[in-house]
C-alpha positions, 0 to 999 in steps of 0.5 A, spaced: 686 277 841 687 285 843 688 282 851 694 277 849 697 283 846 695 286 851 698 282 856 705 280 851 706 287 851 705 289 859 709 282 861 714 283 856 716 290 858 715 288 865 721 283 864 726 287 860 726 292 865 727 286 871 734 284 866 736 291 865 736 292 873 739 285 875 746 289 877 741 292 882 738 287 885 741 280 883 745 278 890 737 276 892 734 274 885 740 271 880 741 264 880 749 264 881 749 256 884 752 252 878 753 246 883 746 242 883 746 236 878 740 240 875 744 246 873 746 247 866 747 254 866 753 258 866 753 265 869 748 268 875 741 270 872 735 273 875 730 267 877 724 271 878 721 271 871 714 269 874 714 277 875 713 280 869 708 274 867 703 275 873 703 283 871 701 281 865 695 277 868 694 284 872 694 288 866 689 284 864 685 283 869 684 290 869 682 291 861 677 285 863 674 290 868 674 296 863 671 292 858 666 291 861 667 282 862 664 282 868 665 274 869 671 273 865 674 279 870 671 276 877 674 269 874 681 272 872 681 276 879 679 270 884 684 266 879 690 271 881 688 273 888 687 265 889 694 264 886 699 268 891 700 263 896 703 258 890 706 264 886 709 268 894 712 261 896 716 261 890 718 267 889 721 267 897 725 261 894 727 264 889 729 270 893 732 267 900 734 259 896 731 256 904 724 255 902 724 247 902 719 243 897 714 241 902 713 247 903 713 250 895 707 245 895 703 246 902 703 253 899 700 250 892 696 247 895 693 253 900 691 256 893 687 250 890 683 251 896 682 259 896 679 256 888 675 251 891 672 256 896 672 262 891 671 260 884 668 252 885 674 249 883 673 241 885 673 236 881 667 232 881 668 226 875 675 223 873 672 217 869 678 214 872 675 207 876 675 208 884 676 215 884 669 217 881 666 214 888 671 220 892 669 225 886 661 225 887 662 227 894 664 235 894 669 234 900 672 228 895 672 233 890 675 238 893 681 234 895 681 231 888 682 238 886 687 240 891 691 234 890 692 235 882 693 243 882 698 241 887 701 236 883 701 240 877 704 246 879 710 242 881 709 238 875 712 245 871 717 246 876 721 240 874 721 240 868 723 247 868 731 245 867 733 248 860 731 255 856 724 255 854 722 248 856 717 249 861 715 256 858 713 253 851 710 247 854 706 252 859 703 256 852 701 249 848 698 246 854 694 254 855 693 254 847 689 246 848 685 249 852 683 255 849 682 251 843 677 246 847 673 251 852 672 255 844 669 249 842 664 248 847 663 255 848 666 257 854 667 265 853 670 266 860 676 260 860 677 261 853 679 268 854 683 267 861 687 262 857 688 266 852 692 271 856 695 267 859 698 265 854 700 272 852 703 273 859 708 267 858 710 269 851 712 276 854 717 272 858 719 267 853 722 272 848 727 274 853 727 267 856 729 263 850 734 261 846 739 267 850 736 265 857 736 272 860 732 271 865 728 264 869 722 262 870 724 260 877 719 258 882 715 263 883 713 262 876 713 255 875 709 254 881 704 259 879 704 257 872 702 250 874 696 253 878 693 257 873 693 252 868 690 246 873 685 251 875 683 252 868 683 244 866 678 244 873 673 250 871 673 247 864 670 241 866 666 243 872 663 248 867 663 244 861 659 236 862 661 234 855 668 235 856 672 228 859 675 229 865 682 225 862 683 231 857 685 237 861 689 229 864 692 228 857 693 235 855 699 236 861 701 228 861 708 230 860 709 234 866 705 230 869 708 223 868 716 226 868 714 228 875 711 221 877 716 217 872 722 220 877 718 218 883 719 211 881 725 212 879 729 215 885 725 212 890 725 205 887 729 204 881 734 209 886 732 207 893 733 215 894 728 220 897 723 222 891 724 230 893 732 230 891 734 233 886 738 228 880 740 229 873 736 224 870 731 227 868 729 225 860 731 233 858 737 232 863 739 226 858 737 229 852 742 235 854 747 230 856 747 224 850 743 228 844 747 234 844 753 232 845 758 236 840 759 241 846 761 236 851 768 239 855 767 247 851 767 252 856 765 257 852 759 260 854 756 262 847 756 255 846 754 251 852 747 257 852 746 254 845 747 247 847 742 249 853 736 252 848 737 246 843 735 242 849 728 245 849 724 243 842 725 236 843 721 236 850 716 240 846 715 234 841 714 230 846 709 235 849 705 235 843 704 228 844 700 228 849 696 235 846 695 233 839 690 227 840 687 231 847 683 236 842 681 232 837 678 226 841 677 232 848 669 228 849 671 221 849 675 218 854 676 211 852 680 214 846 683 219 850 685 213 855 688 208 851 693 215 848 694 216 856 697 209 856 700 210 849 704 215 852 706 212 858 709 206 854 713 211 849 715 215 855 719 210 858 722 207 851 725 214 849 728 214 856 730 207 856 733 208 848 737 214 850 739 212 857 742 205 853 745 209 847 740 205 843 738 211 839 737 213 832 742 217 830 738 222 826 735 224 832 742 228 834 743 235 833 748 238 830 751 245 831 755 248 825 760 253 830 
């Protein structure tokens, strides 16, 4: 508990002191470009969140080390040392705005392989038909590995759209974590999620409702990469965990990234790498939160904004709830990947239609 402190103290301070120093480097951190079908934001704001979040982790580490932990400190230093190249090719992106997505991801997946290397972060069980036969060979394994942690990491960052969305979703999936490597007694990956934790409050506190700094890519690519290491180390160190808990732990932004690949490159016929806003939280924005709907005022459109967040962490906790109560059993925790799926696509297809109830809407009082 003292090292969550610790690192929501270190990545709070660290964040406030990047908002109150923006006039000085905003023409290369802030967001200024309100164009993209994705934006919802009304004034420039600093994209480079992911700063104060991995001196958070730092702080941490270092405490680790005072302390003593031997394990936990080498794991978490590996894990950070390992996760430069994800978190360097976001944070270029936030900077320079040219770094292209296959490239954010190339990067991503170089992390994940500086972890199988480093930490034995392959995966080598799926209880998922055809995928066991390449997990049970250590480069199937490895593979494996490198595709999940990629794809998670850019799983975090298109859900990152509203104020503490991704954030809030990054602290829930950490706290399932933490909570079924404490129930096997894996000290190490129980504290490393723990801190993790403590370092994304620190961001969010300032990040939600008022969205006075981002996340950005560097961040969302980062934290992607944490939380995919962590599900690995926690299967990989722990048999008696289904390889579909750590799945069904991260399934919302893991089936919003598969879910708008079918949707842009079947239903839309459009490259799966273009950026849209039909994203289920884009909808929520749009058709749910409507009383703001032609208000220029920006106090107005930043509520409307914070206001979409907490919808999308109802559906994430979907997927969290049943994870840590059935975490050893994977024909459960299948049957609820399958559930999820379903009522995913339903929600979309109801809010899309306008075929929604009418208790589901938000109202503001201004």
């Amino acid at each position: 508990m003292l090292l969550l402190i610790l690192t929501f103290a270190v990545s709070a301070v660290s964040t406030l002191l990047i908002i109150r120093s923006n006039h000085t480097h905003a023409r290369f951190s802030a967001d200024a470009d309100f164009r993209g079908p994705q934006k919802v934001h009304t004034r420039a704001v600093p994209r480079v969140g992911g700063i104060g979040i991995a001196l958070g982790l730092v702080a941490a580490a270092i405490a680790l080390a005072v302390a003593g932990q031997s394990e936990q400190q080498q794991l978490a230093t590996l894990l950070l040392l390992c996760g430069v190249p994800a978190f360097g090719g976001g944070l270029f992106e936030d900077i320079s705005k040219r770094v292209e997505p296959r490239y954010r991801l190339v990067a991503t997946a170089l992390s994940a392989l500086l972890a199988v290397l480093a930490v034995g972060g392959t995966i080598g069980r799926t209880d998922l038909w055809g995928l066991d036969w390449i997990a049970s060979s250590a480069v199937g394994g490895a593979c494996l590995a490198i595709f999940t942690v990629a794809g998670i990491a850019h799983a975090v960052n298109i859900i990152d759209g509203f104020n503490g969305l991704a954030s809030m979703c990054v602290v829930m999936i950490l706290a399932a974590l933490a909570y079924v490597a404490n129930q096997v007694g894996d000290t190490a990956v129980t504290s490393l999620a723990l801190i993790g934790i403590g370092a994304v409050l620190g961001f969010f506190v300032w990040n939600f409702p008022g969205g006075l700094i981002f996340l950005g890519d560097g961040g969302a690519y980062f934290l992607g990469f944490y939380v995919a290491e962590l599900g690995i180390l926690l299967l990989a160190r722990n048999p008696s965990v289904s390889p579909l808990c750590p799945l069904l732990i991260c399934i919302y932004p893991v089936f919003e990234t598969l879910f708008s690949m079918y949707r842009r490159r079947v239903v839309r016929g459009r490259a799966m790498a273009l950026a849209d806003g039909v994203h289920l939280h884009s909808l929520i924005y749009r058709r749910l939160l409507r009383w703001a709907v032609g208000s220029h005022d920006a106090k107005i459109l930043t509520r409307r904004n914070s206001m979409t967040a907490p919808y999308l962490w109802f559906v994430c906790s979907l997927g969290i709830a049943p994870s840590v109560i059935w975490w050893n059993d994977s024909h459960v925790l299948g049957a609820f990947i399958v559930l999820f799926g379903f009522s995913y696509v339903l929600l979309y297809a109801s809010i899309l239609r306008f075929k929604i109830q009418r208790w589901v809407f938000f109202r503001s009082r201004h």
